[in-house]
Backbone as CSV, one residue per row, in Angstrom:
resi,resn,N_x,N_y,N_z,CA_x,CA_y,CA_z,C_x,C_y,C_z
1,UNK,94.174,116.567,102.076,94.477,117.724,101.217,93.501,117.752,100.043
2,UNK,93.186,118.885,99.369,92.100,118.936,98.437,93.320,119.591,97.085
3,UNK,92.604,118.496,96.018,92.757,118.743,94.649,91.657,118.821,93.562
4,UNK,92.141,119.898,92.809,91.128,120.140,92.029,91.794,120.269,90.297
5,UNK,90.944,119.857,89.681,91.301,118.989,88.005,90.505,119.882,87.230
6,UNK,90.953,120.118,85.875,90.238,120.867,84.546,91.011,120.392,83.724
7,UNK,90.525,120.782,82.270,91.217,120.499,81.202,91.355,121.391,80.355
8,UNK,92.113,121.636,79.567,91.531,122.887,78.324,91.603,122.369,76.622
9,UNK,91.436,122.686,75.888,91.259,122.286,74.024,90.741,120.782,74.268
10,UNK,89.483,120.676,74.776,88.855,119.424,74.353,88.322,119.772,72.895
11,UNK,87.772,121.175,72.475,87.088,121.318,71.547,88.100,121.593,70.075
12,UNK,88.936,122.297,70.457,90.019,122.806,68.957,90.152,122.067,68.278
13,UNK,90.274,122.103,66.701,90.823,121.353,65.585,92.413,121.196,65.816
14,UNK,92.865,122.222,66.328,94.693,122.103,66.423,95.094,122.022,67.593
15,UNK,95.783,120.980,67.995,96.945,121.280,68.862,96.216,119.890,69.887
16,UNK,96.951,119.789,70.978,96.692,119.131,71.927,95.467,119.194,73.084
17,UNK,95.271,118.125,74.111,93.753,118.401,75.002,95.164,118.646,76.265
18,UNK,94.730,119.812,77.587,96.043,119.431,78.288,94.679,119.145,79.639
19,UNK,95.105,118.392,80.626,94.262,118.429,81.395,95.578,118.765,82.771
20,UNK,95.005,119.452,83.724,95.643,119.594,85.070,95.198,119.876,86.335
21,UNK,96.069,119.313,87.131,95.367,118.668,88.763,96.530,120.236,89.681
22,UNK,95.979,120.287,90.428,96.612,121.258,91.517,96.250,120.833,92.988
23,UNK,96.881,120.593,94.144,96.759,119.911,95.299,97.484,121.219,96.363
24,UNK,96.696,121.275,96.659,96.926,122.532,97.493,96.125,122.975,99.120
25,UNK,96.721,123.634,99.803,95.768,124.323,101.368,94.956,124.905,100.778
26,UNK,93.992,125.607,101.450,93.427,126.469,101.008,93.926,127.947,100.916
27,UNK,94.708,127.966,101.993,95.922,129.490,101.562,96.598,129.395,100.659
28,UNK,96.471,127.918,99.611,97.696,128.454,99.319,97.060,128.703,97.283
29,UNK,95.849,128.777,97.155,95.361,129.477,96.398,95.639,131.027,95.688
30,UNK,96.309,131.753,95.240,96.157,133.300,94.806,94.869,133.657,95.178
31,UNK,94.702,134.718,95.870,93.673,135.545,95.722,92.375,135.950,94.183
32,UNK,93.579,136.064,93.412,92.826,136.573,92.087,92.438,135.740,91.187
33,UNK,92.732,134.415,91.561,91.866,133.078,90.606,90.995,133.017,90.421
34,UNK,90.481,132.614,89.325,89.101,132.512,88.922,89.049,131.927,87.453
35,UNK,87.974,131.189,86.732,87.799,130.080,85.896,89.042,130.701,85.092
36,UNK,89.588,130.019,84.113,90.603,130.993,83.019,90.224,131.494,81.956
37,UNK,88.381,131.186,81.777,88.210,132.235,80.537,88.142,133.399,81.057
38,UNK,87.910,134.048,82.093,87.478,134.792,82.557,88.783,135.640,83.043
39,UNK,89.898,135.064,82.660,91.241,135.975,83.281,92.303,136.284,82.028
40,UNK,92.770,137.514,82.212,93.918,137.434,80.795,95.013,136.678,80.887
41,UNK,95.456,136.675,79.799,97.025,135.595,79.761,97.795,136.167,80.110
42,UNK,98.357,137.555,80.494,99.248,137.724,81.326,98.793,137.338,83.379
43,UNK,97.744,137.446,83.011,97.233,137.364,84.723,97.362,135.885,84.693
44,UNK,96.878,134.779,83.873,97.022,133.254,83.605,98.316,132.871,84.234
45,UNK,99.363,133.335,83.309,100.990,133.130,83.724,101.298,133.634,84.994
46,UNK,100.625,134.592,85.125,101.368,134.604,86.962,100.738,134.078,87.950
47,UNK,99.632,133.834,87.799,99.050,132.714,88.571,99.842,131.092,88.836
48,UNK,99.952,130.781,87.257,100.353,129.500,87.198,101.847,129.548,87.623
49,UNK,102.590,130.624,87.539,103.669,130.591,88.217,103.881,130.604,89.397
50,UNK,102.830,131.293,90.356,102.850,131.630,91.534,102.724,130.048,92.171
51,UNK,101.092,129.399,91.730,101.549,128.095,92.526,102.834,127.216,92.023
52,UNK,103.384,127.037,91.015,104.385,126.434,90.828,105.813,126.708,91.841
53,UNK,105.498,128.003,92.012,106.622,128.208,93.054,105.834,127.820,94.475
54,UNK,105.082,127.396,94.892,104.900,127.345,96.212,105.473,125.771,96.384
55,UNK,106.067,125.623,97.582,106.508,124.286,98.043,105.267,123.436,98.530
56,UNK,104.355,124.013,98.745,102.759,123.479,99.338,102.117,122.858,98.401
57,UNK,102.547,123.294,97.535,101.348,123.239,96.467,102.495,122.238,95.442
58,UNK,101.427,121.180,94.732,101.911,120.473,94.076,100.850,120.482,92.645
59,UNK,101.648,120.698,91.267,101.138,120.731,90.141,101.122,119.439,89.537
60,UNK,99.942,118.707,88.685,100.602,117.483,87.696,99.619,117.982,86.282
61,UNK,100.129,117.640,85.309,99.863,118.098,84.124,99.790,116.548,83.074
62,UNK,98.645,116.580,82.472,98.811,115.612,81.105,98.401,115.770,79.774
63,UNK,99.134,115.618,79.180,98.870,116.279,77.455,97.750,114.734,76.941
64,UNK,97.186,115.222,75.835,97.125,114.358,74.921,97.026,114.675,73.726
65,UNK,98.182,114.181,72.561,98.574,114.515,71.484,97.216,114.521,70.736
66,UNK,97.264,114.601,69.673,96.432,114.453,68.316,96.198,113.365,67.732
67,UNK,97.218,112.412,67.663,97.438,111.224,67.318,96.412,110.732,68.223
68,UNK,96.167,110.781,69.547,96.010,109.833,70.721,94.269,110.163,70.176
69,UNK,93.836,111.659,70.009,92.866,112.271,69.908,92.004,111.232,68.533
70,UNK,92.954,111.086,68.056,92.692,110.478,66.292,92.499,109.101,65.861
71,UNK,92.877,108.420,67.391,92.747,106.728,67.112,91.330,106.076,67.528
72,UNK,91.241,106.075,66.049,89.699,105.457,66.191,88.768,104.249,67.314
73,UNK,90.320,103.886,67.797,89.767,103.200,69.226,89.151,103.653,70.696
74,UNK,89.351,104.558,70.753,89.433,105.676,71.799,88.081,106.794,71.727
75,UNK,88.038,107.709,72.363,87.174,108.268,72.381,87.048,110.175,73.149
76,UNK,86.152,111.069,73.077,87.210,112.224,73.739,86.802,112.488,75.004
77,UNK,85.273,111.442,75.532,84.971,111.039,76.979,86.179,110.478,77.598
78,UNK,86.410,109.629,77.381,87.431,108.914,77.604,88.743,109.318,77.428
79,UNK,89.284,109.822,77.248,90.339,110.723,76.994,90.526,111.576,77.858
80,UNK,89.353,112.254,77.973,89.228,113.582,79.261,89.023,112.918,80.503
81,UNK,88.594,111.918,80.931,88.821,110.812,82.234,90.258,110.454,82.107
82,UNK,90.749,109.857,81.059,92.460,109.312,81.257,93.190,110.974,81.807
83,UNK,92.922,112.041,81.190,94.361,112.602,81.476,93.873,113.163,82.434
84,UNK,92.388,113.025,83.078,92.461,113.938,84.364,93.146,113.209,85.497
85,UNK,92.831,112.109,85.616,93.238,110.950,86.366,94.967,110.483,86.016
86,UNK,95.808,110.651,85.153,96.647,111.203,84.839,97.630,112.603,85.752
87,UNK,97.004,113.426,85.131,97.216,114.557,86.153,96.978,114.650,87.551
88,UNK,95.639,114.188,88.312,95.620,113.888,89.239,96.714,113.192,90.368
89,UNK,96.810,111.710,89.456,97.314,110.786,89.968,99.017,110.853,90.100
90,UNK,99.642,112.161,89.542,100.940,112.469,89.582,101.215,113.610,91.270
91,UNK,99.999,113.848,91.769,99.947,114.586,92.606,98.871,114.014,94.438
92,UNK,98.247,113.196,93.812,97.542,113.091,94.649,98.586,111.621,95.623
93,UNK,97.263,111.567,97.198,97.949,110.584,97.848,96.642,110.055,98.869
94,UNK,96.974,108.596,98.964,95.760,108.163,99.545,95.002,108.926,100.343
95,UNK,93.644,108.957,100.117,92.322,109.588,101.642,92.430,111.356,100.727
96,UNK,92.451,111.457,99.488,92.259,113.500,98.943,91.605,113.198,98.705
97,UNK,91.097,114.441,98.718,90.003,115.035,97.981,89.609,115.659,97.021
98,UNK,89.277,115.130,95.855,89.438,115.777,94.741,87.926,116.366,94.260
99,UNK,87.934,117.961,93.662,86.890,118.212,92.696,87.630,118.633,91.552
100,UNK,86.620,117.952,90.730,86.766,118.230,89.078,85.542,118.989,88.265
101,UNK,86.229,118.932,86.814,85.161,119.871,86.308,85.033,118.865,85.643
102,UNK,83.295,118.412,85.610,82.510,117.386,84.655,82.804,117.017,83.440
103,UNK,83.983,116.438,83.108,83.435,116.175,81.417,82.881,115.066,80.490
104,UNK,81.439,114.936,81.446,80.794,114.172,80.900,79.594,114.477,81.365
105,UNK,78.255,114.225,80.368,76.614,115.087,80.582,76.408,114.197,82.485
106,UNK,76.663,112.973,82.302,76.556,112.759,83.660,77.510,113.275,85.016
107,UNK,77.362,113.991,85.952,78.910,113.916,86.953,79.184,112.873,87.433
108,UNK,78.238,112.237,87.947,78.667,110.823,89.179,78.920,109.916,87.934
109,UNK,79.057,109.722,86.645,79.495,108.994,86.176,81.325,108.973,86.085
110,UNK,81.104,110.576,85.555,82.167,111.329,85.405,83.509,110.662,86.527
111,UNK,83.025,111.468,87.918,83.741,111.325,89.223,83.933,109.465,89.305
112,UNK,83.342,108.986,88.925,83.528,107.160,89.282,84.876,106.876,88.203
113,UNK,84.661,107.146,86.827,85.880,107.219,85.893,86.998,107.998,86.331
114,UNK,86.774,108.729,86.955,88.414,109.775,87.249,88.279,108.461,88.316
115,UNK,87.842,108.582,89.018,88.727,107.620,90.625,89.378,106.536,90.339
116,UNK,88.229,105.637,89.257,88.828,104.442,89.053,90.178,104.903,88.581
117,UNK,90.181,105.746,87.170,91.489,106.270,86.465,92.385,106.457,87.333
118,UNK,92.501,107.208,88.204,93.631,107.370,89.115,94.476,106.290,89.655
119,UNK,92.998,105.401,90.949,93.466,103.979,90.922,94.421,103.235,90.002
120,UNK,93.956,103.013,88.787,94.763,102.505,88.002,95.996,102.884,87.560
121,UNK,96.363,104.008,87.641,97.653,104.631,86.845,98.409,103.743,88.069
122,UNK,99.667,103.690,87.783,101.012,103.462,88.447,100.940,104.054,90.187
123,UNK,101.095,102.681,90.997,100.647,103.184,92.297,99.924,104.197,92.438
124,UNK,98.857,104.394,91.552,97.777,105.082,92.396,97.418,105.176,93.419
125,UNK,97.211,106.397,93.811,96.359,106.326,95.290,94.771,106.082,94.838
126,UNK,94.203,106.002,96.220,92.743,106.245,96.677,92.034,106.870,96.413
127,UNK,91.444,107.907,96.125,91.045,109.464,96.417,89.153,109.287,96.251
128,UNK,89.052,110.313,96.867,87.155,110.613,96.835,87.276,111.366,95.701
129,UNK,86.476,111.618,94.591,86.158,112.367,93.793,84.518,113.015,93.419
130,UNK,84.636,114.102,93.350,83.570,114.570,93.284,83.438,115.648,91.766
131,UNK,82.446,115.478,91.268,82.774,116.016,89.449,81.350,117.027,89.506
132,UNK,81.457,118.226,89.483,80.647,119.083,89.010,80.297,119.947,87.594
133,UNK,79.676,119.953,87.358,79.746,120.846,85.851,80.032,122.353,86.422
134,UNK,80.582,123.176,85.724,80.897,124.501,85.597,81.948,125.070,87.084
135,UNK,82.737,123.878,87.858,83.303,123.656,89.142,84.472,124.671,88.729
136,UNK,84.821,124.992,87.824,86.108,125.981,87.580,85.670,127.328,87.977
137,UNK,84.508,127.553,88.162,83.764,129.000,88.495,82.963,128.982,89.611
138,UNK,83.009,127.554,90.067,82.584,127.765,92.002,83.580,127.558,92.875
139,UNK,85.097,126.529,92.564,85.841,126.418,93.547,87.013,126.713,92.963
140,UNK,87.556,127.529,94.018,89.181,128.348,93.798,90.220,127.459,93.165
141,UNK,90.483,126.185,93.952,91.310,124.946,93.186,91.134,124.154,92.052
142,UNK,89.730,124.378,91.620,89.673,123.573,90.291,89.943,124.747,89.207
143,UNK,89.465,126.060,89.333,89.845,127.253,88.931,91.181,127.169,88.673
144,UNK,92.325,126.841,89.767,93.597,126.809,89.268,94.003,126.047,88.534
145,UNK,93.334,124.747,88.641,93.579,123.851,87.896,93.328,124.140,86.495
146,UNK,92.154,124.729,86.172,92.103,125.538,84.855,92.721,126.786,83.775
147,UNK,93.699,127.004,84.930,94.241,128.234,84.930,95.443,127.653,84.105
148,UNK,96.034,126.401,84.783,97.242,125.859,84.935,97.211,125.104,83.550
149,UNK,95.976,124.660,82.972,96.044,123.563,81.856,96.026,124.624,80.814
150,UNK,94.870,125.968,81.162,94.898,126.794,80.034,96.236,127.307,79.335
151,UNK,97.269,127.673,80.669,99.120,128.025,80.229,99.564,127.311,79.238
152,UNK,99.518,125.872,80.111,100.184,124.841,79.099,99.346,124.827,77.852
153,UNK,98.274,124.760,77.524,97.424,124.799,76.671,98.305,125.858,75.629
154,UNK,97.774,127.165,76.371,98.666,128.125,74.751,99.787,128.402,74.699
155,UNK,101.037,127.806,75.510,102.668,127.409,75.247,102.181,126.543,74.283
156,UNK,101.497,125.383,74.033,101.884,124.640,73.033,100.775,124.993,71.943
157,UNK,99.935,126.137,71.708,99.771,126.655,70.177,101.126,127.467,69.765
158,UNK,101.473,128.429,70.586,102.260,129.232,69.863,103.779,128.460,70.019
159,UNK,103.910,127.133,70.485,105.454,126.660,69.220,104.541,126.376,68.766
160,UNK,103.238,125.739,68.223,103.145,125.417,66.375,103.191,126.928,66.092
161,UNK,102.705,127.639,66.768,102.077,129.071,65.541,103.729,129.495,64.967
162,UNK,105.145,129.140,65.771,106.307,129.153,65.418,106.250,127.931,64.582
163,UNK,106.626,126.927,64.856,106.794,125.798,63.570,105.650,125.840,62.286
164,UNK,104.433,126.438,62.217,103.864,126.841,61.008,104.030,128.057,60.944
165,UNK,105.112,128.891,61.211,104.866,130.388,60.891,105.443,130.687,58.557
166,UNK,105.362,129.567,58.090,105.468,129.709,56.695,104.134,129.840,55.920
167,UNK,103.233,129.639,57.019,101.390,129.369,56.376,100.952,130.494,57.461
168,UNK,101.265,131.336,57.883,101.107,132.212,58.173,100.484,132.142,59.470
169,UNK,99.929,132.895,60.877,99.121,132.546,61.797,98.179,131.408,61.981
170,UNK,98.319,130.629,63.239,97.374,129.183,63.025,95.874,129.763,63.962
171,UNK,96.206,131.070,64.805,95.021,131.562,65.490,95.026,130.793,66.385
172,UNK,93.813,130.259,67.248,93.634,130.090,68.620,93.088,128.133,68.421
173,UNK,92.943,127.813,67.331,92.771,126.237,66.718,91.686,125.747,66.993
174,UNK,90.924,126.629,67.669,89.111,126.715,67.240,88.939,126.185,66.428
175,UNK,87.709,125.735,65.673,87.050,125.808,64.686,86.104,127.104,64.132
176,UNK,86.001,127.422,65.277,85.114,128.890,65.230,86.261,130.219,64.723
177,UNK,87.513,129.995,65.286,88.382,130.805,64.537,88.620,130.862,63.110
178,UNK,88.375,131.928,62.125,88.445,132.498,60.764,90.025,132.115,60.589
179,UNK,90.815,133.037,61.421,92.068,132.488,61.637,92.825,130.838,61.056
180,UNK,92.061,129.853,62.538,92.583,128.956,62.221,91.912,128.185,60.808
181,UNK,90.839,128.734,60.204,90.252,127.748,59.019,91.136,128.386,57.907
182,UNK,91.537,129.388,57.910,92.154,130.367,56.775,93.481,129.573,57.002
183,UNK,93.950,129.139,57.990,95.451,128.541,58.139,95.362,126.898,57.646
184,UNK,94.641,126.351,57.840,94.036,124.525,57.374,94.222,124.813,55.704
185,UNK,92.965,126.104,55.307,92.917,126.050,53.860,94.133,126.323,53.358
186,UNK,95.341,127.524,53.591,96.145,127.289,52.681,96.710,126.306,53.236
187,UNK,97.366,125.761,54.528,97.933,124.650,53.929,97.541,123.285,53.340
188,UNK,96.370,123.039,53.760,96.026,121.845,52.522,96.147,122.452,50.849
189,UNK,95.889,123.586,50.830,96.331,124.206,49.195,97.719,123.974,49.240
190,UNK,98.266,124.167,49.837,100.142,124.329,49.044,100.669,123.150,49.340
191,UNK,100.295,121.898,50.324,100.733,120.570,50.452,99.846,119.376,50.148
192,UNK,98.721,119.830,50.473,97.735,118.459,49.651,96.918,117.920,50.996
193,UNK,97.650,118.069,51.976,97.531,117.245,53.193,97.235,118.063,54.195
194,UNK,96.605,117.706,55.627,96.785,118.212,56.995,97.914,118.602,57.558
195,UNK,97.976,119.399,58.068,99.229,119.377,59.220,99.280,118.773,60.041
196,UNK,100.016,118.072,60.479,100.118,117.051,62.078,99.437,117.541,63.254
197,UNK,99.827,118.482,63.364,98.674,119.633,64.301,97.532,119.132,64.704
198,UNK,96.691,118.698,63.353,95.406,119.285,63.044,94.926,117.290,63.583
199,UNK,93.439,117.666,63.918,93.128,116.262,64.678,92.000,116.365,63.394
200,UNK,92.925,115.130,62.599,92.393,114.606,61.470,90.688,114.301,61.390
201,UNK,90.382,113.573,62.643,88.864,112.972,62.809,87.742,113.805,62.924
202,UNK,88.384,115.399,62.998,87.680,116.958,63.011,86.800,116.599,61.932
203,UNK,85.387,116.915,62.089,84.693,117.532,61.048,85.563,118.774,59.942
204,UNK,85.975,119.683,60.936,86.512,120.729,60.102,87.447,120.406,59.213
205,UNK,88.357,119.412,59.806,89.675,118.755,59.111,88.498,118.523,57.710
206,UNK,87.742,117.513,57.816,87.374,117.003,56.887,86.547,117.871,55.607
207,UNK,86.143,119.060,56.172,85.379,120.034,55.627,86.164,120.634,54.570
208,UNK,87.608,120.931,55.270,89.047,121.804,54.582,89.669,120.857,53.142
209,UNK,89.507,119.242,53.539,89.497,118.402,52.848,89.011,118.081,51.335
210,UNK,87.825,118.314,51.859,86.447,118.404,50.668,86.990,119.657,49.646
211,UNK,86.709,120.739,50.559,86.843,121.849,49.863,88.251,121.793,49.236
212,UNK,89.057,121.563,49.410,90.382,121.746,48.636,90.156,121.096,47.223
213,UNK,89.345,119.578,47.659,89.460,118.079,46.771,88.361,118.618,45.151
214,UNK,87.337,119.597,46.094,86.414,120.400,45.037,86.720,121.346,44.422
215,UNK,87.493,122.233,44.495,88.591,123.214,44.311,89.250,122.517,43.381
216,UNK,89.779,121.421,43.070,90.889,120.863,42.285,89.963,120.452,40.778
217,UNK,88.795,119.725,41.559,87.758,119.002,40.517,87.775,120.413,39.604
218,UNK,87.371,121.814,40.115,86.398,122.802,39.384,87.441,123.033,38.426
219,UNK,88.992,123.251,39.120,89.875,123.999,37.958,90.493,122.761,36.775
220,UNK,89.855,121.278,36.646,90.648,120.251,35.784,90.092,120.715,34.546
């Protein structure tokens, strides 16, 4: 059986990395899949619902908090190998076949870390892995797989954008979002501190930091 792995918010200042595996026929793909930047979020959700309802098709999903993102032991190569292999390894079964989407400048480095990763998790299986760069936009199953992490991905901005809705919109937790930097600055203005959210080891975190800490210096 062939499975295919992506991840989504490796890059955001807020919120979690989600990575996810999809193991599936080849029928048993949607027709209308394709990478998930490239699809809207209502088309996202019915996708990801559609395979969830298929009995064929098997989903595995792995978060990684902020905290996990933030411990200086660790790393976000490494991170994106644990939860693909993670996700994978909740779905897969000895002799699959897995493609992934590269996240690392090398692939065959890439693909050797997911396998081993898998291996290792809790009775792991076996699996062949094969890691391409930009694989969410050549093969239908890693596509879903992207589809599937992107869902989970923005279910868990918007409960924060609900649990910070007192600092007003947190936006999409970019760094490139105006949004989310306008949401960091006031709340480091009205509490002093980060939000838990926010992956402290961010440049940006640290940028919002400064600027608040200079802000305080100008008005003493």
């Amino acid at each position: 059986m062939a499975i295919g792995s992506d991840e989504a918010g490796k890059g955001p200042v807020l919120g979690p990395m989600v990575a996810a595996a999809v193991r599936a026929p080849p029928d048993g793909i949607p027709d209308e899949v394709d990478d998930s930047k490239r699809l809207s979020p209502a088309t996202r959700e019915e996708i990801a619902e559609t395979l969830r309802a298929r009995k064929d098709v098997a989903v595995g999903v792995a978060i990684v908090s902020t905290d996990r993102i933030d411990d200086p032991e660790t790393d976000m190569n490494s991170l994106t190998v644990d939860a693909h292999a993670e996700a994978i390894a909740a779905v897969a079964r000895d002799g699959d076949a897995v493609t992934t989407d590269a996240g690392d400048v090398s692939e065959s480095r890439f693909a050797r870390r997911v396998r081993e990763g898998v291996a290792a998790e809790p009775a792991g299986p076996t699996v062949d892995v094969q890691a391409e760069h930009g694989a969410d936009a050549e093969y239908p199953i890693v596509a879903a797989a992207s589809v599937v992490a992107k869902v989970r991905r923005d279910a868990a901005i918007e409960a924060l954008d609900a649990a910070y809705a007192d600092y007003g919109p947190i936006g999409s937790g970019y760094p490139s979002d105006q949004t989310t930097r306008a949401f960091l600055r006031d709340f480091v203005a009205e509490t002093g501190e980060l939000p838990d959210c926010a992956r402290a080891s961010w440049s940006t975190s640290a940028d919002v930091l400064a600027a608040a800490e200079q802000s305080g210096l100008s008005e003493f």
